[in-house]
C-alpha positions in Angstrom: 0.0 0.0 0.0 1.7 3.6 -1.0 2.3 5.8 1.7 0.8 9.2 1.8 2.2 12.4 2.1 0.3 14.8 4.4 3.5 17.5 4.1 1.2 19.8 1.4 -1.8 19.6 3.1 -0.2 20.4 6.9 1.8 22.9 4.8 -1.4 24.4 3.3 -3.3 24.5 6.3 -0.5 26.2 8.1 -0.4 28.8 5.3 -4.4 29.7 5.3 -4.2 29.6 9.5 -1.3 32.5 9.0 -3.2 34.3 6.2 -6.0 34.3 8.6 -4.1 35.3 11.9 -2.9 38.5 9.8 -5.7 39.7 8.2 -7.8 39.0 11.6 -5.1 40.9 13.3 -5.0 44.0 11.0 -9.0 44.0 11.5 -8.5 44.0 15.2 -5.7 47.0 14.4 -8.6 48.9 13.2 -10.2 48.9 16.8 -7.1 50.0 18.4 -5.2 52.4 15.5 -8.4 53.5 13.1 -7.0 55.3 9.6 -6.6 58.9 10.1 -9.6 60.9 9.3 -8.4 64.5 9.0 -10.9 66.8 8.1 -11.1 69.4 6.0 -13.8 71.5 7.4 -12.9 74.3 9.8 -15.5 76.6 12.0 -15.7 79.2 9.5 -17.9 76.7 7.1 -20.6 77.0 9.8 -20.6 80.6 9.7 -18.3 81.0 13.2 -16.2 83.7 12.5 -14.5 84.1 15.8 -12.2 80.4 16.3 -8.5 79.8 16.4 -6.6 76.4 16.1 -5.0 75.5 19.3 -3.1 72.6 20.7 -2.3 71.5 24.3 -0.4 68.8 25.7 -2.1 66.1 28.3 -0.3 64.8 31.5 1.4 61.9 29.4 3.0 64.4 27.2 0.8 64.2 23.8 -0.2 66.9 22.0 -3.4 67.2 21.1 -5.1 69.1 17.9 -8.0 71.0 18.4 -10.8 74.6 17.8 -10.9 76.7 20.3 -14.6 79.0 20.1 -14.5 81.9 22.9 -17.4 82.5 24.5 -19.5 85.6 22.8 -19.7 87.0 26.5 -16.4 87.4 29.1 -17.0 85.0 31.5 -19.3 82.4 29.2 -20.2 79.6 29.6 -17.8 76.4 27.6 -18.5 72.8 26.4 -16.3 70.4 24.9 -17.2 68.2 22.5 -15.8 64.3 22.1 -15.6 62.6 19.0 -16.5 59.0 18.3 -13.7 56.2 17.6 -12.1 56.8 14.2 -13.5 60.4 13.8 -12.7 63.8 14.0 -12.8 67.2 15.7 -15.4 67.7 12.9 -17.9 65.4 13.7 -19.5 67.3 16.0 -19.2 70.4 14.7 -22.4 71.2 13.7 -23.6 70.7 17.0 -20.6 73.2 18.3 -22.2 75.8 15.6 -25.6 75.9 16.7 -24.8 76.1 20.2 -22.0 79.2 19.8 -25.3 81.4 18.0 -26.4 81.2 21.4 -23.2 82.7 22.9 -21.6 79.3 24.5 -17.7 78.8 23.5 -16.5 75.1 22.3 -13.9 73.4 22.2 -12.8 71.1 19.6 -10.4 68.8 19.6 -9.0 65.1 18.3 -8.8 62.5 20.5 -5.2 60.7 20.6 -4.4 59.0 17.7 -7.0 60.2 15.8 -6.8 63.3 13.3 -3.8 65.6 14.1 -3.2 65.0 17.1 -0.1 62.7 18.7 -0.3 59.5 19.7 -0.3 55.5 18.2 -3.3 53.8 19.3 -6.5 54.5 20.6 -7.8 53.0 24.5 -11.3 53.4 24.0 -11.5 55.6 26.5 -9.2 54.3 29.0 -6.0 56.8 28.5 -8.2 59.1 26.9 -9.3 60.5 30.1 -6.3 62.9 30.5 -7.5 64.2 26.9 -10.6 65.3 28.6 -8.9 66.4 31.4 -6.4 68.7 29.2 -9.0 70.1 26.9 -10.9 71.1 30.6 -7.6 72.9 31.8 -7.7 74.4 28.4 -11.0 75.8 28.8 -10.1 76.6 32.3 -7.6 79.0 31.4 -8.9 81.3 29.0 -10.0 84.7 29.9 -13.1 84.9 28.4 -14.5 81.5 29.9 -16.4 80.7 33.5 -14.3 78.4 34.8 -16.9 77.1 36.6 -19.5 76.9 33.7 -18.1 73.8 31.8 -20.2 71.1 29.8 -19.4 68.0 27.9 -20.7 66.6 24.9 -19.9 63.5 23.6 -20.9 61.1 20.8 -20.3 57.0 20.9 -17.2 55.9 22.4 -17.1 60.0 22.9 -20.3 60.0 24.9 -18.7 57.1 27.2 -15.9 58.9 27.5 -17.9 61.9 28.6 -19.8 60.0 31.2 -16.2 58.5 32.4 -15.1 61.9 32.8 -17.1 64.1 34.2 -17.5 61.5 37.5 -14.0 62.0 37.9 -14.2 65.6 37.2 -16.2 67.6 39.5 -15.6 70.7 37.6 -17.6 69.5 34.7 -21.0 70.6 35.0 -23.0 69.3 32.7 -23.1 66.3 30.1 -24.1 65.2 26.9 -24.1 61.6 26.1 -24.8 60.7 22.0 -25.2 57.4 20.9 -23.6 55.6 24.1 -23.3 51.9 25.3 -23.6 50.7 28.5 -20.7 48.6 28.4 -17.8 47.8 25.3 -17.7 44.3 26.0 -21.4 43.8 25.9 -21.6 45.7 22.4 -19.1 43.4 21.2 -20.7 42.2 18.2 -22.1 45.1 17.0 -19.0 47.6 17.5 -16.8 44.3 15.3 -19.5 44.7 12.3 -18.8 48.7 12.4 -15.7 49.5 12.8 -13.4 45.6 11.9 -16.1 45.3 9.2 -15.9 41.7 10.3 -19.4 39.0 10.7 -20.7 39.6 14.6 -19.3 35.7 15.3 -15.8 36.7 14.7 -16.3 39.0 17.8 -14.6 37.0 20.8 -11.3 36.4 18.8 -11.5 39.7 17.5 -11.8 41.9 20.6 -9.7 39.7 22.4 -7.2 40.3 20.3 -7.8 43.9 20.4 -7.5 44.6 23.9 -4.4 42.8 23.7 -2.7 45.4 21.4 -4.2 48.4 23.1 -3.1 46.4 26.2 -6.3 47.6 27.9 -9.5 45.3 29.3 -12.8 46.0 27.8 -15.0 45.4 30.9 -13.2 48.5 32.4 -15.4 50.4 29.8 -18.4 50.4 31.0 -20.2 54.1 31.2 -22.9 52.4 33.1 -21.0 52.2 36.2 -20.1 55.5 36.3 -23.5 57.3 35.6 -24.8 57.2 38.7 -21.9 58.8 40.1 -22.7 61.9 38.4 -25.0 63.5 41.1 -26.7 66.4 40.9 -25.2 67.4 37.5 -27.5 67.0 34.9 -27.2 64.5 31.9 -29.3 64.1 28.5 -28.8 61.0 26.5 -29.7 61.3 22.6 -29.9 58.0 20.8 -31.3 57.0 17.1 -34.2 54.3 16.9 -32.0 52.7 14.3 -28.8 52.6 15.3 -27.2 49.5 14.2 -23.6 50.4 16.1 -25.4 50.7 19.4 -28.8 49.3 20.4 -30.9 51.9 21.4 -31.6 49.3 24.6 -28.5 50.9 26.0 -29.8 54.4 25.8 -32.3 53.2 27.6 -30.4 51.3 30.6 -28.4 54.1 30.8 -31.3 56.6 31.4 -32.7 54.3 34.8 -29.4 54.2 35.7 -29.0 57.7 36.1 -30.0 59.7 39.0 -31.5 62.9 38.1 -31.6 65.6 36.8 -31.7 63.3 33.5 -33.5 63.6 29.8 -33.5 61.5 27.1 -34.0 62.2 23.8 -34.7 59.5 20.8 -34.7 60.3 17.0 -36.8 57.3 15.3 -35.3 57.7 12.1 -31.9 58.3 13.0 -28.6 55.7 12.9 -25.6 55.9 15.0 -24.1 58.8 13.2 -26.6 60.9 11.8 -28.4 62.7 15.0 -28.3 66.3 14.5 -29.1 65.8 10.4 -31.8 63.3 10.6 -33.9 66.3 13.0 -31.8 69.4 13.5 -34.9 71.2 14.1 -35.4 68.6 17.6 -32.1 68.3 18.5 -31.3 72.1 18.1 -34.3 72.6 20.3 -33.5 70.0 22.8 -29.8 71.1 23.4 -30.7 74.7 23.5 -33.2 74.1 26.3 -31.1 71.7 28.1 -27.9 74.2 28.0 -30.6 77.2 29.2 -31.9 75.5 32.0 -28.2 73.7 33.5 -25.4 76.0 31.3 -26.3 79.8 31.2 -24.4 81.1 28.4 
């Protein structure tokens, strides 16, 4: 009987189980290091006509990228904005514009590792807590802004951020939360189809593998745990009925979570990334009515 050589199949499987390691492993990349999105937008396309480009450095040394709005009054009122994993400064800038007509300065800026600003990897939110706490110092400093009359606004991983944040920062006195999970691990699936624009199955290997380049642990990200920690600061979460990224079941938890003051707002029609343009006319109406009631300008 002829014996059989296995050395080419062994061989070949050894090659497809490589082939699959590395392209599994640049998807999982994409989680930790997304592609730079610069943007090409500035202020002035939303009719601001008072904005500078800053930078400032966090407490780790990076330098971060960012707009800086003043205030239309001395001593305004100030809100920063946080952008979503693999964005920009711009994503939220719409928002920024509609808010500054009624006097309030922003501030602008890109997360590390994302835009123009320093840095190799993102944390999802872990590291990117002394961001926040920079851009606050920032705001802090200028002339023209109540030092105690700071808000957040974040969106997605942004909005967890936010949450993160502001219960760590007392000085931070208000927060919007766009588009927000409970918890990164539990989103697992969902986040892998979005951003490793991989099938939801392919989620245990590939956040695992993840959390092993960014060297972080994704149960650590959990926004729900630190909600109720807020206080008495007030909090609105904004969420699309058909957000696909983020199941509009978190917005939800989230909400009972919270101890008030707390709103919620939900745009039927919207997805994860299309809030303010699905209903500007709402959300423009919402946010300027939260800010007048919790944020004087």
């Amino acid at each position: 009987m002829p014996k059989l050589d296995y050395k080419l199949p062994v061989a070949l499987v050894v090659l497809l189980l490589a082939t699959l390691a590395g392209f599994v492993h640049s998807r999982a990349r994409r989680l930790v290091a997304p592609p730079r999105n610069i943007t090409h937008q500035t202020p002035a396309d939303f009719g601001i006509a008072s904005w500078e480009d800053v930078t400032f450095k966090t407490a780790d040394g990076l330098l971060l990228s960012g707009w800086y709005i003043p205030p239309k009054a001395h001593g305004g009122a100030a809100l920063i904005f946080v952008h979503g994993l693999g964005s920009n400064r711009a994503a939220l800038l719409d928002q920024a514009a509609m808010l500054a007509e009624q006097g309030y300065g922003a501030l602008l800026f890109d997360l590390r590792a994302h835009g123009r600003s320093e840095g190799e990897k993102s944390s999802w939110g872990i590291t990117e807590l002394a961001d926040v706490e920079a851009a606050l110092a920032f705001l802090q400093s200028q002339p023209e802004v109540d030092a105690d009359n700071i808000g957040i606004v974040g969106h997605s991983m942004g909005g967890a951020i936010a949450i993160r944040a502001a219960a760590q920062l007392p000085d931070i006195q208000l927060v919007v939360a766009e588009s927000v999970y409970t918890n990164f691990s539990n989103n697992a699936e969902r986040l892998t189809v979005s951003f490793a624009r991989l099938p939801d199955w392919t989620a245990p290997l590939v956040i695992q593998w993840a959390e092993w380049i960014a060297g972080v642990n994704s149960d650590q990200l959990a926004p729900l745990h630190a909600v109720a920690s807020l206080s008495s600061r007030p909090i609105l979460f904004i969420q699309g009925g058909r957000d696909k990224t983020v199941h509009v079941s978190n917005g939800s938890t989230l909400y009972e979570t919270a101890v008030p003051p707390k709103e919620r707002l939900l745009i039927p029609n919207a997805d994860h990334t299309t809030l303010f343009e699905t209903n500007p006319e709402l959300m423009t109406r919402r946010l300027r009515r939260f800010m007048a009631q919790n944020l004087l300008p």
